[in-house]
N, C-alpha and C positions, 0 to 999 in steps of 0.2 A: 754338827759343824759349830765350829765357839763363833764366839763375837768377831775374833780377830778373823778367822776365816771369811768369815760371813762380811766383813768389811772389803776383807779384799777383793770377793768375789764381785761386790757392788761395786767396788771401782772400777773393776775387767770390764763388768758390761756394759758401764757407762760409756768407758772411752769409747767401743765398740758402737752406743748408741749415738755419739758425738761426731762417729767419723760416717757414721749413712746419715747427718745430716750435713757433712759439709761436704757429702758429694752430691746430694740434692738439687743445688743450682747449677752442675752439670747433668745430671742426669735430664733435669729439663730443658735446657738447652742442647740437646743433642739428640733430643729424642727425633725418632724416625730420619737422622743423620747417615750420611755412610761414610765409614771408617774402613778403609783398607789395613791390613796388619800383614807385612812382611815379617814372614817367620823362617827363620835358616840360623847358622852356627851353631854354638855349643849347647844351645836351648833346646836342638832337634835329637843331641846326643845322650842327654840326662834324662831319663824315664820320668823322673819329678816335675822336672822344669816343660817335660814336653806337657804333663797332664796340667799345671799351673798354669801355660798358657791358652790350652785350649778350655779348663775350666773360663778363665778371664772372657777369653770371644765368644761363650756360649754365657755369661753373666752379660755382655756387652750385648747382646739380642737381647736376651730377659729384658732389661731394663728399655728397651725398649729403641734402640740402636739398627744400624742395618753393614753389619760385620761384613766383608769379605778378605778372605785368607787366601797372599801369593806369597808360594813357598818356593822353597828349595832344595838344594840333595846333595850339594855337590861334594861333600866328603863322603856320604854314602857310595857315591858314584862313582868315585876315586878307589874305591874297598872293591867294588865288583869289578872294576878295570883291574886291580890287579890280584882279581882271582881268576880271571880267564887266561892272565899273563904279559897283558899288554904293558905299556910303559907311559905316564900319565907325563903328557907334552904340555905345557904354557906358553904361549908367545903373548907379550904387552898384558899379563894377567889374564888371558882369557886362556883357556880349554881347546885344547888344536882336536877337534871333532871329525873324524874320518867316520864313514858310514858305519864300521862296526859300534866304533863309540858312542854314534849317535843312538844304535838301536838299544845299548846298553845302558845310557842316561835318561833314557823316554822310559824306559823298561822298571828304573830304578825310580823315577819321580813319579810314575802309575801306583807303583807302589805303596809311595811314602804318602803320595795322594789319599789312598782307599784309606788306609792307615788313621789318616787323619778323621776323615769324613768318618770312620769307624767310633772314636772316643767322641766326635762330638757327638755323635748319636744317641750314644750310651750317656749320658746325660743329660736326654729328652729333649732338644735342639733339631729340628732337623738340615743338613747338608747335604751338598752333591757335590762331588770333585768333580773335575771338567781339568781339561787342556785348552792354552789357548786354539788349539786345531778348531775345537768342536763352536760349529757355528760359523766357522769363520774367522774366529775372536779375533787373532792376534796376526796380523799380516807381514811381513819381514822381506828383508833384502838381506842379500851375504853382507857381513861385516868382514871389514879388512882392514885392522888396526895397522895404522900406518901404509897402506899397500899391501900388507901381508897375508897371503893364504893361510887359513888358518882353519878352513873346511867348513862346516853345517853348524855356522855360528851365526845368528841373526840379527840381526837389529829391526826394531818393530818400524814401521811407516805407518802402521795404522791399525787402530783397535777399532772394532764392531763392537757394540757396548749389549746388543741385542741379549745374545744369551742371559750376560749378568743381569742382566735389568728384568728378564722376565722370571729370574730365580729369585732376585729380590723381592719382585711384587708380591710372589707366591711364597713368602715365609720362610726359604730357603735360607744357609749361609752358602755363598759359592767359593767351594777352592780350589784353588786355577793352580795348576803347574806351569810355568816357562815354559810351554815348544808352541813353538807357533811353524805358518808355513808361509811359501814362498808364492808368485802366479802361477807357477808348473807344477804344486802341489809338494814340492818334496818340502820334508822335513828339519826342521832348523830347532837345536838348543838355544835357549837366549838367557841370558844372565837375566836371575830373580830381581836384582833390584831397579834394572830398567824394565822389568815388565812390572813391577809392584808400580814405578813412579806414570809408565805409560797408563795403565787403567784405570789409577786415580786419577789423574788428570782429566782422562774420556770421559767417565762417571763423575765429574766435579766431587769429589769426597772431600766432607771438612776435617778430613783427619788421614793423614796416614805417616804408620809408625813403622820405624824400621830396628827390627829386635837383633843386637851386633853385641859384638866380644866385650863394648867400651863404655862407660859411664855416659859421655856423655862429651862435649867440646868442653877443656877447661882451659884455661888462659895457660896455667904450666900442666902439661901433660903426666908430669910427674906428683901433680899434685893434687886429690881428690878435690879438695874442700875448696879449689879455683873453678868447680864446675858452675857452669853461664847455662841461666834455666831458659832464658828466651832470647834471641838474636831474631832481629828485622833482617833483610836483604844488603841494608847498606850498610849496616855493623859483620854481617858473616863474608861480604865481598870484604871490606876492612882488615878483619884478622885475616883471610888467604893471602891480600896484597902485603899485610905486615909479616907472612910466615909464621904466625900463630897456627892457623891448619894447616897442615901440611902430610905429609905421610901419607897413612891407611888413613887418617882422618877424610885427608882431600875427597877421595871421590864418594864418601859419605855427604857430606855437606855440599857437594855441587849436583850429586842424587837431590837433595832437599828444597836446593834452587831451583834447580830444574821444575822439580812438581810443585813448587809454590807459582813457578812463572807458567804453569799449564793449570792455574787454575785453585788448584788444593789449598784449603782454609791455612792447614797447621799443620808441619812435619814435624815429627819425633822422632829421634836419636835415642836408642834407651839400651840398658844392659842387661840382653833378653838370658842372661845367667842369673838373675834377681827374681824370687818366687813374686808373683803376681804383679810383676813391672809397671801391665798395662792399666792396671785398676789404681795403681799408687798415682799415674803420672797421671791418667785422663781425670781422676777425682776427689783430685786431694789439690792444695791451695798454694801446696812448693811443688810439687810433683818430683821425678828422681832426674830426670834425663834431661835434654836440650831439647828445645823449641824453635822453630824457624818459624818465623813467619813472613808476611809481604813486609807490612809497614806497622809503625804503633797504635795503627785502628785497630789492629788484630790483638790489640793485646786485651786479657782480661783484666776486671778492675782491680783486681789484687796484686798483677803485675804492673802498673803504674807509675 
């Protein structure tokens, strides 16, 4: 190796040793925290990006964190509905769920579940996939957007925190598929990111991050370098009343309020198409994505 190599090299690992220590003061303020990480979209589609994120949640246990992962399917889900030859129905954005549908989305998020629980494994971590069924978890009433029938679509009334809690105690990562059930037992689909902001809420988690198609809130949507790293309550209700969010944005960002007004430290917004998203945003000092929080108590001193 010459000089010059040999120089370059000592740079490489410098920065390297620069950036674990400026993620130091989070790692210690977080430690034995729990962090929910909704994981779904393009992130579940990319063989890369699925092992970079579950590399990141099994780094986020190491260091001494208490990870849990609710995911989703619903493109996978969409690919099996139409290899049996059904015709995949939305009414108000949600998934018109008729019994065969529902056996086929419980059948496909089992799955994607095991799947999961599989790599983190293989990287000495241990996990258990779970449904919100089991235990109890996830208790639900028919949703009816707008009055509309729209079949074995749930909305939650109430989480049982039991199970997660005793899979945390015990060193476990738990990851929860969306179905939860009803009082007569039958079975209900629920959209991932109200059961990601339901069980953060239950479990008080000082983090939960939702990994989506989009950078992040930016003042012009057209415009990366407008991306807004932290928003309080009264600045993210602001831009929706100004029409700054709006779109796909909106039920991103009122997802965020939600789980901030049920408890949750700090919601993340982040662009789960970005290799190691969660480790840039949770440990670095700009992080990549948007931050919701309650009020500017929650802010950290560097955001100030």
């Amino acid at each position: 190796m010459s000089a010059e190599e040999q120089e370059k090299f000592m740079d490489q690992i410098t920065v390297k040793a620069e950036t674990l220590i400026e993620a130091l003061p989070y790692i210690r303020d977080f430690n034995n925290k729990k962090v929910v990480v909704k994981y779904g979209g393009s992130a579940m589609l990319d063989k890369n990006l699925e092992e970079s994120v579950i590399k990141d949640v099994a780094l986020l246990k190491l260091v001494g964190m208490q990870p849990i992962i609710v995911h989703g399917g619903g493109k996978e889900i969409s690919r099996w509905i139409d290899k049996v030859g059904k015709e995949t129905k939305f009414v108000e954005g949600f998934r018109v769920t008729d019994q065969e549908t529902m056996e086929i989305a419980e059948m496909v998020l089992n799955r994607v579940n095991k799947n999961l629980v599989q790599m983190v494994e293989t990287l000495g971590v241990k996990a258990i996939g779970i449904s919100g069924k089991d235990g109890g978890m996830l208790h639900v009433e028919k949703k009816t957007p707008n009055g509309k029938d729209i079949g074995f679509v749930g909305d939650i009334s109430h989480v049982d925190t039991d199970v997660v809690d005793t899979l945390l105690e015990n060193d476990y990562i738990p990851i929860i598929a969306p179905i939860g059930m009803d009082e007569e037992g039958q079975t209900y689909n629920i959209n991932a990111d109200d059961a990601a902001c339901a069980i953060a809420g239950a479990i008080h988690a000082e983090k939960l991050a939702f990994l989506t198609d989009v950078d992040g809130v930016c003042m012009n949507p057209e415009d990366k370098s407008t991306l807004i790293s932290v928003l309080n309550l009264i600045e993210a209700n602001k831009l929706i009343e100004g029409g700054i969010i709006s779109g796909g944005m909106l039920p991103k960002v009122n997802n965020c309020i939600r789980a901030v007004n049920a408890g949750v430290g700090r919601v993340h917004i982040l662009d789960g198409r970005r290799d190691h998203c969660l480790l840039l945003e949770f440990f670095t000092k700009k992080g990549i994505g948007t931050a919701i929080i309650g009020d500017d108590s929650g802010r950290y001193s560097n955001e100030r």
